[in-house]
N, C-alpha and C positions, 0 to 999 in steps of 0.2 A: 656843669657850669651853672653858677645863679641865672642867669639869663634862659638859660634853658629849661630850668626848673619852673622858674613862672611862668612859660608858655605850658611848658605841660600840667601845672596847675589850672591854668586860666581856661584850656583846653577841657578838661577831666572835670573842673567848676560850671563849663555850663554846659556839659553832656549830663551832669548829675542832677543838676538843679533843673533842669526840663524832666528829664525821667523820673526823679522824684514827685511831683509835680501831676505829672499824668499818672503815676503808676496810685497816688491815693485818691485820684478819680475812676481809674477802671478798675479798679477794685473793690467798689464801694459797696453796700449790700444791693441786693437787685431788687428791681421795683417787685413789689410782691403781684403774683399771679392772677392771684383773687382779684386785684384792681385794674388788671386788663385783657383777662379772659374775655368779660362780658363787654358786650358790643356798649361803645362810648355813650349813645343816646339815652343809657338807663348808669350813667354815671356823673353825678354833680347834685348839688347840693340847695336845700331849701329854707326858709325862714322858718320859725317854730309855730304851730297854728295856736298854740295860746298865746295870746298878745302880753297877758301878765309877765313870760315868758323873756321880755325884751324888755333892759333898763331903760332907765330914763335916759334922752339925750342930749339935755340941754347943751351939757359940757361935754361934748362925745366923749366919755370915758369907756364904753367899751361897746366893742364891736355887733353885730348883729352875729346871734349865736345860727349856727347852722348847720342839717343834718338832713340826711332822707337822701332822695334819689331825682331825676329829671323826666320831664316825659317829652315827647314830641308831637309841635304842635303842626300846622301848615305853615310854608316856607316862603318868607317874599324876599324876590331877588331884588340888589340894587345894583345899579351897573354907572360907576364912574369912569375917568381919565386914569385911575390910579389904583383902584380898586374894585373887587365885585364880591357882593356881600350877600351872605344869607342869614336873615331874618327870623326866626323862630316866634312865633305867635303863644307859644308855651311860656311864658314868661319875657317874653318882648328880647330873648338876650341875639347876641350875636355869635351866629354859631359857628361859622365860616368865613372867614375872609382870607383872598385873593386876591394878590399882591400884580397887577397888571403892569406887562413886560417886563417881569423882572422870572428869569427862568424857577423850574423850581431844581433842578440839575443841570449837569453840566451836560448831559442825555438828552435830558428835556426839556431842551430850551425855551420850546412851544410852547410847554404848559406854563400857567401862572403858578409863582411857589404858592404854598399853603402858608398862611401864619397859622389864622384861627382854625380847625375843623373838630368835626363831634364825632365821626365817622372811621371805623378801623381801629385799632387797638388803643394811639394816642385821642387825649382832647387835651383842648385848649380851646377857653370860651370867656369871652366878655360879658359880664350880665349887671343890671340894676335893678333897684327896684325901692320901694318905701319903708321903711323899718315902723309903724305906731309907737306912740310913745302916750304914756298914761292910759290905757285902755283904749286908744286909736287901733283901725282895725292896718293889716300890714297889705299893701299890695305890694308884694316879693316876685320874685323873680319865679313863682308857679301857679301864679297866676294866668288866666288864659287872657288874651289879646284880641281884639279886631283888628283888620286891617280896609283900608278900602280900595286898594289893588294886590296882585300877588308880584308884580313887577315894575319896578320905578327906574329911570333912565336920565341920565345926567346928561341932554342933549348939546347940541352943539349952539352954542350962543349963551347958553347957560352959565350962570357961575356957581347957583346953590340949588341941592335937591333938600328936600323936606320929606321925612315918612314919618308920617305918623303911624298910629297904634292905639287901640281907646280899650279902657275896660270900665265897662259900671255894673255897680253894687255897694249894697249899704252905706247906701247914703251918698255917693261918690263916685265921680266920673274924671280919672285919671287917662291924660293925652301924653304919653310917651312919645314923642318926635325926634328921632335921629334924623342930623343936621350936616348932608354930606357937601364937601366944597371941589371946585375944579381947580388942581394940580396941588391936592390936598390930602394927608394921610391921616390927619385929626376928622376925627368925628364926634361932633355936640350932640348934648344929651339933653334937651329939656323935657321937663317932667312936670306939668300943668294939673294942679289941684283945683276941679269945684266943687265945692262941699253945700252939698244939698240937704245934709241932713237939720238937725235941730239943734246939736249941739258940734262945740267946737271940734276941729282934728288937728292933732298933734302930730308929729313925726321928720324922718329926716331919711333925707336920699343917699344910698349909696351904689357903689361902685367899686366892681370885682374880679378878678380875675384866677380863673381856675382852669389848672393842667394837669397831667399827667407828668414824671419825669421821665424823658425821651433817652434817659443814660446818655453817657459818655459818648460820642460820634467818634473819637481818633484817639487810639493807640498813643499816637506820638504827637499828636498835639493837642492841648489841654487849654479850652477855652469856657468860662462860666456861662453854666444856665443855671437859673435860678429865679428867686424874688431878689430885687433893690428895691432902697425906701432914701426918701430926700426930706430933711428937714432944714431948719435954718440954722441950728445948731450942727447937725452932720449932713452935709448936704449928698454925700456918696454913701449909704452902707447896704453893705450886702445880708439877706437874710437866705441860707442856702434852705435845701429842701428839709434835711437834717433839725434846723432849728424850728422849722415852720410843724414838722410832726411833735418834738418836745415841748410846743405849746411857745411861743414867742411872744412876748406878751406886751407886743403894739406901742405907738408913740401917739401922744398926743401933740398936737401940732397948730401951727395957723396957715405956715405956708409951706405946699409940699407937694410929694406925690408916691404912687407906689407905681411898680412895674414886674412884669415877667420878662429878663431878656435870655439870649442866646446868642451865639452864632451870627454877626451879622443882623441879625432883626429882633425886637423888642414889642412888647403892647405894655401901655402905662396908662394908666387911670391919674387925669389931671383935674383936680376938681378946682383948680383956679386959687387966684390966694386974696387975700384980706380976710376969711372967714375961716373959724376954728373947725378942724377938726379930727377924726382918730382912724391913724394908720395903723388896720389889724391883721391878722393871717390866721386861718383857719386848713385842719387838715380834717374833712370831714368822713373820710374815708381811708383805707389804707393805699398809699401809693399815689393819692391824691392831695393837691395842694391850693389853699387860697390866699391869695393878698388883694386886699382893699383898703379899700378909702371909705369913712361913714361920716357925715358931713353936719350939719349945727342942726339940730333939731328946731323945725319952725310951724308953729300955730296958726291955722285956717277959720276964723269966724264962720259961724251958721250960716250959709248963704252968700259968703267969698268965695275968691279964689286967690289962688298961689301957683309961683311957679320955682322950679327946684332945677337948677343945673349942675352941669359935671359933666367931661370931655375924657376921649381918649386917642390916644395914638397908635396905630397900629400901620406900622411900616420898616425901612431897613434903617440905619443904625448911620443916616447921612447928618455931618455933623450941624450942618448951615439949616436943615430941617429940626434939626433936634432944638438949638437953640434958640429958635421962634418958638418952639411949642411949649416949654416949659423953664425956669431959673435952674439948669444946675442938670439939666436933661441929657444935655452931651457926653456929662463923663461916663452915659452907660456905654460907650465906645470905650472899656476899658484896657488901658495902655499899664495897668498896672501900678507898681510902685515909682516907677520912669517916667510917667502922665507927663510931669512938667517939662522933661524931655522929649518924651513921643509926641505931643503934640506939635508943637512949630515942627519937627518934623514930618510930622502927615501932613501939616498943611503946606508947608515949600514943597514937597512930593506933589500937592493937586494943584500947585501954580507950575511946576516943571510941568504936568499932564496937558495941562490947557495950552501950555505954550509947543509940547510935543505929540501933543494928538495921541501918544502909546505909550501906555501905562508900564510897559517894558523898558524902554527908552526911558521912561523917566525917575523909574528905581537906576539906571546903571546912570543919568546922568548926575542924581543924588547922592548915588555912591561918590562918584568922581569930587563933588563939591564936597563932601566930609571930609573926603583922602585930603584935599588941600586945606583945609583947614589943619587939620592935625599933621601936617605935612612936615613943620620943624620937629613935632616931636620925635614923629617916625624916625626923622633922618639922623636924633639922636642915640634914638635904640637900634636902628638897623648900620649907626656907625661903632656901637660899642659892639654888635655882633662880631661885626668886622673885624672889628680887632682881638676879638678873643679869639674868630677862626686864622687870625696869622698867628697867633701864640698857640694855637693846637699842641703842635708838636712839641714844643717845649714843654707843656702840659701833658701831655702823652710818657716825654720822659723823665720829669718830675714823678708823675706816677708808678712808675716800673723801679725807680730808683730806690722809694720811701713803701712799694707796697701797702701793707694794709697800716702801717703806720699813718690813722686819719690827722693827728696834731703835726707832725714835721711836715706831709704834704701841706696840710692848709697854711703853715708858717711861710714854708718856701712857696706857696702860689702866690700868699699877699707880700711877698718880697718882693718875687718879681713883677705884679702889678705897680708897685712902687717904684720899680727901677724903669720900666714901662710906661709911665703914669696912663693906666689904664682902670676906668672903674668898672666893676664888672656887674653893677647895680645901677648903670647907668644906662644902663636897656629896659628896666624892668617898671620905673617909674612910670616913663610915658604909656608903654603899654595897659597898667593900672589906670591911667585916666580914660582910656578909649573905653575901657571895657562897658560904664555905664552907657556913653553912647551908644554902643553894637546893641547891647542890651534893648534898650528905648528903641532903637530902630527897628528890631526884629517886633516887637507888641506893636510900632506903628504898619507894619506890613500885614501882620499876623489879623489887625483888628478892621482893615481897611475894608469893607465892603466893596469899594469901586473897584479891587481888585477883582472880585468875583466876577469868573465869565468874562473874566477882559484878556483878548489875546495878544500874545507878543508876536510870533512871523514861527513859519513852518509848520513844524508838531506842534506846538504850543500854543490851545487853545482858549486857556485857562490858568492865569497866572496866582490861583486861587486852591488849584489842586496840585496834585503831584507831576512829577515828570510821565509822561507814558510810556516813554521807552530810555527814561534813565539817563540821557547825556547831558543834563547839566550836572546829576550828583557826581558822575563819573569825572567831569573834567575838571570839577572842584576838587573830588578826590586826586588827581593829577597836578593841581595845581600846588597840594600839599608836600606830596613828595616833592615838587621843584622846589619848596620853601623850607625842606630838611635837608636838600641840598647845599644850599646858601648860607646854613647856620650853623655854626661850629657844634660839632659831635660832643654827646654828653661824656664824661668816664667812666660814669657809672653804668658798667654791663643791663641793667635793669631797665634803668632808664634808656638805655640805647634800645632795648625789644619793645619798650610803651611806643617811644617814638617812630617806631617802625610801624607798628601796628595803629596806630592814631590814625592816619588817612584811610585805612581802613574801615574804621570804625566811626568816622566821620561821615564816610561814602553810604553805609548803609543807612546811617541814621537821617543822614537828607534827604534820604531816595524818597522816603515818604511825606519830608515836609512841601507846603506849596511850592511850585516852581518860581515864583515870586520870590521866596526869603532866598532859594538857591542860591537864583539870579544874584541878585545881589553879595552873596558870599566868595560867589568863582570874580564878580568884578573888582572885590578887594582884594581879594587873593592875587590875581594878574597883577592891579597896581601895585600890589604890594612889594610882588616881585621885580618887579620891573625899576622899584624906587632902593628897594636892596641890591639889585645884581648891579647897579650904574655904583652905587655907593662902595658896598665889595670892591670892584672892580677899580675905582677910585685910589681906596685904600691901599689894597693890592698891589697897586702899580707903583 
């Protein structure tokens, strides 16, 4: 049957297209060994100690070049509403951050996740520091630091904490102040030049972010980590690890940003906009990767000062935070090629949440409001089913009549559709339009952070991981075969063994998607059938 063939197409098209998908992620070459054998604190990257070494910045045209290694210095903790941070006095960067009340497993609820850490086989680290420009000398990110506590506290009545960090030499006394806020996941970066010496300094601050790649986390589902870069010309592009090692050779910009996301959570270097300057990446090692931001180079008189800023973000992937902090921040919640679709749909999903308190309940209540929408369509393809499954038998012996003769069957079948007026392509349309939606709603589910750790009732604690004990893939799987029930049998022996075996292979492959997407599959599934068997029945009768 046409009708049956575009399900089993549309079916077989996005089992393939996810597998595909994941299968050129977890097979990609493996981070080399060399790059994280050796414990993370002696892995990251420095400015070059000849200053001639570093172009000029006027016009940021190219990035601060970087190579060497990291050392560890003494650690000052900061302790916000929202984070808890550790400070490295080695180069001022931040080496740790700690994502408060937000678990880091579904295990470990208690602990704080990690974004930042230096520590164990991965790093990921946020670092600044001053580039010289014209024979300026560089204070980089290995440079050593003061601190004047080892512990700062974002107490209660408070709304800003202040840490500074000082270093002097030649000629200069550089105040690096990270700038933490209450119910804040942005952290300012000012960066205070007095120039003591005789003659002028030159130079320009940047901002950096460098990681390890953490590979592939799921088999079966395939979510970007990487670098993205925002300009005002492209304000989404993604730069994978892959391009950042073949040398990626950076945008110059006025208004932008760079970032490392992943999974639910992101760190992005915002250096603010009105002021020029050049988004680079650096792989200064093997299996190691950098993206930044280096910012307008600017001039300090003998006996001024200056001050140099740039901010960063380091938190989870919420959209109403992303869009405060930066033009163009949100779409690292990547919804895919369906964006323009997934979006209003995640967000009537967090207005169904607010008004149902369970983020379970408000994937099946959003189901139910798609199903009505698309409701006349369905009822025109689940009414031409109908009708092909009363003309079966006719079709059955059309087919035994004509055998392998495929031209005199398909004559006498669109005969008798015309003696019938049945179209048998009249199923297949409306289905073609759902599909982008299913599509876009699955990236809105798949990208939703609020899902994580959020439970539905019973076993399901987590509508962000898998089933535990498998009863939603199962009943979706059942809910399949009731829906090969209802729908007139293909003729084609071949196609009759795919269609048998599809719930099958359905079943296994949701077993491991989040219990989330499930949910929502077995709730289509139900109405679906429930909008055909009434229809059928109708028909039928």
């Amino acid at each position: 049957m046409d009708t049956q063939r575009v399900l089993l197409f549309v079916a077989l098209s996005l089992i393939l297209m996810l597998l595909w998908a994941e299968w050129g992620r977890f097979n990609a070459p493996p981070v080399p060994q060399a790059a994280i054998s050796q414990p993370a604190a002696s892995a990251s990257a420095v400015l070059p100690a000849t200053p001639g070494a570093v172009p000029q910045l006027q016009s940021p045209s190219v990035a601060p070049a970087l190579s060497g290694g990291l050392a560890r210095g003494e650690r000052v903790q900061v302790e916000t509403d929202l984070l808890s941070v550790e400070i490295d006095t080695q180069g001022g960067d931040l080496r740790r951050a700690a994502l408060v009340g937000i678990g880091r497993s579904n295990e470990e609820r208690d602990l704080p996740f990690m974004l930042l850490d230096d520590e164990g086989t991965q790093l990921f680290v946020a670092q600044t520091g001053l580039v010289g420009a014209n024979g300026s000398v560089n204070v980089d990110h290995r440079q050593m630091f003061e601190a004047a506590a080892n512990r700062y506290v974002l107490n209660d009545g408070e709304d800003e904490l202040r840490v500074p960090l000082v270093w002097v030499g030649e000629g200069l006394r550089v105040t690096k102040t990270y700038i933490f806020r209450r119910d804040s996941y942005r952290v300012g970066v000012e960066v205070s030049v007095e120039n003591r010496g005789d003659t002028a300094w030159q130079g320009a601050l940047y901002g950096q972010l460098q990681r390890t790649d953490p590979g592939q986390q799921s088999m079966f589902l395939y979510t970007y980590t990487g670098a993205v870069v925002s300009t005002p010309e492209a304000p989404y592009e993604k730069v994978d690890f892959d391009e950042i090692a073949s040398g990626w050779s950076g945008l110059n910009t006025t208004d932008g940003w760079a970032a490392m996301i992943q999974h639910y959570f992101l760190a992005a270097v915002l250096p603010g906009t009105g002021a020029s300057h050049r988004i680079y990446s650096l792989a200064p090692a093997p299996g190691r990767y950098v993206i930044g931001v280096a910012g307008d180079s600017q001039r300090i008189a003998a006996g001024q000062s200056g001050a140099l800023h740039t901010e960063f973000f380091l938190g989870p992937k919420i959209q109403e935070r992303l869009i405060d902090a930066a033009p163009g921040l949100e779409r690292t919640v990547d919804f895919g090629y369906l964006w323009f679709i997934a979006e209003p749909l995640h967000w009537l999903l967090k207005q169904l949440h607010s008004f149902m308190g369970n983020w379970g309940l408000a994937i099946i209540l959003l189901t139910i409001l798609i199903k009505l929408v698309f409701y006349k369509l369905s009822e025109t393809s689940y009414r031409s089913m109908a009708q092909m499954r009363k003309l079966g038998p006719r079709l059955q012996t059309l087919k035994e009549r004509y055998g392998d003769d495929r031209q005199k069957l398909n004559e006498a079948m669109m005969k008798m559709y015309r003696e019938e007026k049945v179209n048998p392509m009249s199923g297949c349309l409306p289905i073609l339009v759902q599909i982008p939606v299913f599509i876009a709603l699955y990236w809105a589910l798949l990208e939703s952070v609020e899902l994580r750790h959020a439970p539905f009732f019973g076993w399901i604690n987590d509508l962000s991981t898998l089933d535990p004990y498998f009863v939603l893939p199962i009943l979706m799987g059942i809910t399949m075969v009731v829906q090969q029930r209802l729908n007139p049998a293909p003729l084609d022996p071949i196609q009759q063994k795919l269609m048998m075996i599809l719930p099958l292979v359905f079943t296994v492959f949701f077993a491991f998607f989040p219990s989330g997407l499930v949910l929502y599959w077995l709730v289509n599934n139900l109405l679906s059938i429930t909008q055909q068997w009434v229809i059928t029945k109708r028909i039928a009768g």
